[in-house]
C-alpha positions, 0 to 999 in steps of 0.5 A: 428799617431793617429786620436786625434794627426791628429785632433791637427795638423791640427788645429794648422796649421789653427790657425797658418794660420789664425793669419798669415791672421790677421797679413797681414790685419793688416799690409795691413790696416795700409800701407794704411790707416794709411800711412800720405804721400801716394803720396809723398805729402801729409802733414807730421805726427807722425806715427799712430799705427793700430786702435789706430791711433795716440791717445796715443799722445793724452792728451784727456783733452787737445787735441789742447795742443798736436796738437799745440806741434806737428806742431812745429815738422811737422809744419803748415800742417800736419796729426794726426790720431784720431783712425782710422780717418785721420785728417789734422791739420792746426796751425798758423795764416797765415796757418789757415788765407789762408785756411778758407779765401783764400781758404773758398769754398775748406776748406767749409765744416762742418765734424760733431763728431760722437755725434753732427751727432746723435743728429742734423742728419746734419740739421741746421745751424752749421752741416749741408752741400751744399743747406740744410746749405746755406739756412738754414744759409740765413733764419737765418742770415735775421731773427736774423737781422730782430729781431734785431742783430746788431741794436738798437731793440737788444741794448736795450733788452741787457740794459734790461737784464743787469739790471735783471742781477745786481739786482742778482749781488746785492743780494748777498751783497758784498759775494762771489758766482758763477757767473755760473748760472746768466752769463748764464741766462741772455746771454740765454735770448737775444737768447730767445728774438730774436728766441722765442720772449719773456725773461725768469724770471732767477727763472722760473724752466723750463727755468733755465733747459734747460739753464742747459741742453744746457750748460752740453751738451757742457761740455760733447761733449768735455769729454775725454769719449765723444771724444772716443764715437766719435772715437769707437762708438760701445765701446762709447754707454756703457759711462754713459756720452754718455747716460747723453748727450743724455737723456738731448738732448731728455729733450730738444727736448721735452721742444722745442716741447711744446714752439713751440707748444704754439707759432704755438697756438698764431701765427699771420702770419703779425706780427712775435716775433721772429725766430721761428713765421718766420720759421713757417710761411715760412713752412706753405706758403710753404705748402699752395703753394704744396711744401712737400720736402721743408727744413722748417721741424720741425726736422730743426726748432728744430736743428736749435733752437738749434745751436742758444741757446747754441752758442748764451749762452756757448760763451758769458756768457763764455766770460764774466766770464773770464772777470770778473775772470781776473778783480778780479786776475788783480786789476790794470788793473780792476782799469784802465777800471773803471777809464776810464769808470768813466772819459767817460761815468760816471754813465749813461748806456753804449752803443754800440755807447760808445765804439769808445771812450774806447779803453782800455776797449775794449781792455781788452775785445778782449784780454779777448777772445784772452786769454780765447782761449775757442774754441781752435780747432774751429769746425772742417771742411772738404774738399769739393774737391781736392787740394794742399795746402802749398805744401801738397795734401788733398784729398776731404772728409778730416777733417780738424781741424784749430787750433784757439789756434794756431792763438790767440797764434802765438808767430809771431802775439803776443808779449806776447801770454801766457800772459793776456796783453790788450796792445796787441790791443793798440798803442802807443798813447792809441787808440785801434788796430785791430790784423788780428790775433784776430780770436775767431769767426773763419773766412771765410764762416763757420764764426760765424753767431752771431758776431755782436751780441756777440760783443754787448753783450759783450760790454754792458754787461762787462761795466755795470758790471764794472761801478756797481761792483768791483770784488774781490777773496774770502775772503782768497783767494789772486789774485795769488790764482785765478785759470786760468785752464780752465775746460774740455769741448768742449768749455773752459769755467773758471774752478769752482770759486766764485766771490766777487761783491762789489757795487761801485755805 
């Protein structure tokens, strides 16, 4: 045998024992990692492939489609691997009730996406964990209460903002228009009244780009590319999409520092505007007392501005723009919440105080959260310990995804879950009726911080509309024609559509 055929043998032979060695780390990989009952007890689950996971599964335009499908097979509890990342999926009302309530401290904690870990580093208060959340989320809670939520101080900056808002409804003059860019301006501006301390003009450039960048941010964390981002980042930083995301988190940071900048320029330590004079004034008496490890940074002040703008805008203006697309492809039931505000409170301003005494506009409008189900995953969790749960083990450090959209459309819960039907909050007599299984704010410790005033929001907001305005499809476009597909997104917002807002007063 010569030296060439030698040479060839012995290399094939080595490749032959290499691709052996693959194949067996593969299987190694895949028998541990990959394996949904290690012990026997832990959740159920279609079987994942290496790597992959179980994304084929997937519809990644939506994911909580599949993961609902999928519990009906493996039931309340069971396990999805979204690459190579285990998750544990909890769906239906009782379930996901008994883990964020019953067990809040076990189920606690937060388990950001790769993308909002880049651009928040764990700060803040919605992606942050242990003492940096607690205070953070305490520091929070007494400022925006202090600077109103929840109390008449907010109630008349909503009033405010919705007559800045019907003059642009008014403008437009019975034509159709989208009803996008105002919703957002005028849900923003509450948030900037109470963290800034002032209101924005809707026609000032500056404001109306960050309104834009908070609300692209959101569509894009929930993009098909952006969720492969967070699975395969070294594959996912190619993504025009990925870079979009993080060029307007930079544009934001950047248009933040120059606002904080003029507010530290004008600060008066005894009479703060709003959360942000409040975080600085508590960083610089921290500072004056000798504390440099505090958690009152700047790279804490700029996340949690944040959290709070674009939660405080996406949910609500959202909200409120199924609302008014769901009055104009349901005229009967637009008819009965104008006929019941007429015979009530007529043509004065609602208030909050109002609402005891309209039940069935108050229950079109929790229907209208039920129905929009606009964050059907939550936010996801994660365990902060060991425990068994239903009869299955998670172990500590596991995601946990609880299934909103499993709990607004428990077929247990609702009479009619596919259906936009405001009966579902009303007895027999007319009087409205809270549903434990009414859960768009989630629940338990991770609950949203801005309920109380999201509901004010939406409240005033939706009623003064519907005193003011009839809506309406397009010209040659019928109620039928209204499409109620919602666009892809982390959150669900309306997909893209015009409004006809006719003046009835």
């Amino acid at each position: 045998m010569g030296t060439l055929d030698l040479f060839v043998q012995s290399f094939s032979c080595a490749s032959v024992l290499g691709a052996v060695v693959v194949l067996l780390l593969i299987y190694l990989i895949s028998s541990s990692a990959f394996s949904s009952q290690e012990n026997g007890k832990e959740p159920p689950g279609p079987k994942p492939l290496p790597i992959l996971g179980n994304l084929l599964q997937l519809d990644l335009k939506k994911p909580h489609h599949t993961l609902q499908q999928l519990s009906k097979k493996y039931g309340s509890v069971f396990t999805f691997y979204f690459g190579s990342k285990k998750v544990v999926v909890l769906a239906g009302y009782k379930t996901v009730k008994a883990a964020l309530v019953t067990h809040a401290e076990e189920f606690g904690e937060r388990d950001p996406p790769k993308i909002l870990k880049d651009i928040s580093n764990e700060q803040g208060v919605i992606w942050s964990n242990g003492d940096t959340w607690k205070e953070m989320r305490r520091f929070a809670l007494t400022n925006l209460r202090d600077f109103g939520m929840g109390k008449k101080a907010i109630e008349d900056k909503i009033v405010e903002e919705c007559e800045y808002l019907v003059e642009v409804f008014k403008k437009c003059k019975g034509e159709a228009f989208d009803t996008t860019n105002p919703m957002n301006y005028a849900a923003s501006n509450i948030i900037c009244s109470i963290v800034y301390g002032s209101r924005f003009e809707y026609d000032d450039p500056d404001f109306a780009a960050m309104v834009h960048r908070a609300n692209r941010i959101i569509q894009l964390a929930g993009s098909p590319s952006i969720q492969l981002y967070n699975l395969f980042p070294w594959i996912g930083r190619f993504f025009s999409h990925t870079r979009e995301l993080l060029k307007w988190n930079e544009a934001n940071k950047t248009q933040n520092l120059s606002l904080f900048s003029r507010l530290k320029e004008t600060l008066n330590p005894e009479m703060c505007r709003g959360f942000v004079d409040a975080f600085l004034v508590r960083k610089q008496n921290l500072e004056d007392s000798g504390n440099t490890n505090s958690r009152f940074h700047k790279e804490n002040l700029m996340v949690t501005v944040n959290n709070l703008f674009a939660a405080g805008t996406d949910t609500t203006a959202t909200t409120l723009r199924w609302g008014l697309l769901l009055m104009a492809k349901y005229p009967k039931i637009q008819d009965q919440v104008q006929e019941e505000l007429s015979r009530v409170i007529g043509s004065r301003q609602a208030q909050t105080e109002d609402r005891k005494n309209l039940p069935f506009t108050d229950a079109v409008i929790h229907e209208t959260q039920r129905f929009a189900n606009i964050l059907p995953m939550s936010l996801p969790h994660k365990t902060s310990q060991d425990i068994t749960f239903e009869g299955h083990f998670i172990k500590k450090g596991t995601t946990v995804y609880p299934l909103l959209s499993s709990v607004l459309y428990d077929e247990s819960e609702w009479e009619k879950p596919t259906t936009f039907y405001p009966a579902h909050f009303l007895d027999k007599d007319g009087k409205f009726l809270k549903r434990d299984a009414f859960m768009p704010f989630s629940a338990g410790r991770r609950i949203c911080l801005g309920e109380g005033l999201a509901r004010m929001e939406l409240f005033i907001f939706f009623a003064t509309l519907l005193q003011r305005f009839r809506f309406s499809p397009p010209p040659g476009v019928s109620e039928g024609e209204l499409d109620l597909t919602p666009r892809v997104g982390f959150t669900l917002n309306p997909s893209i559509h015009k409004l006809c807002a006719v003046p009835c007063m």
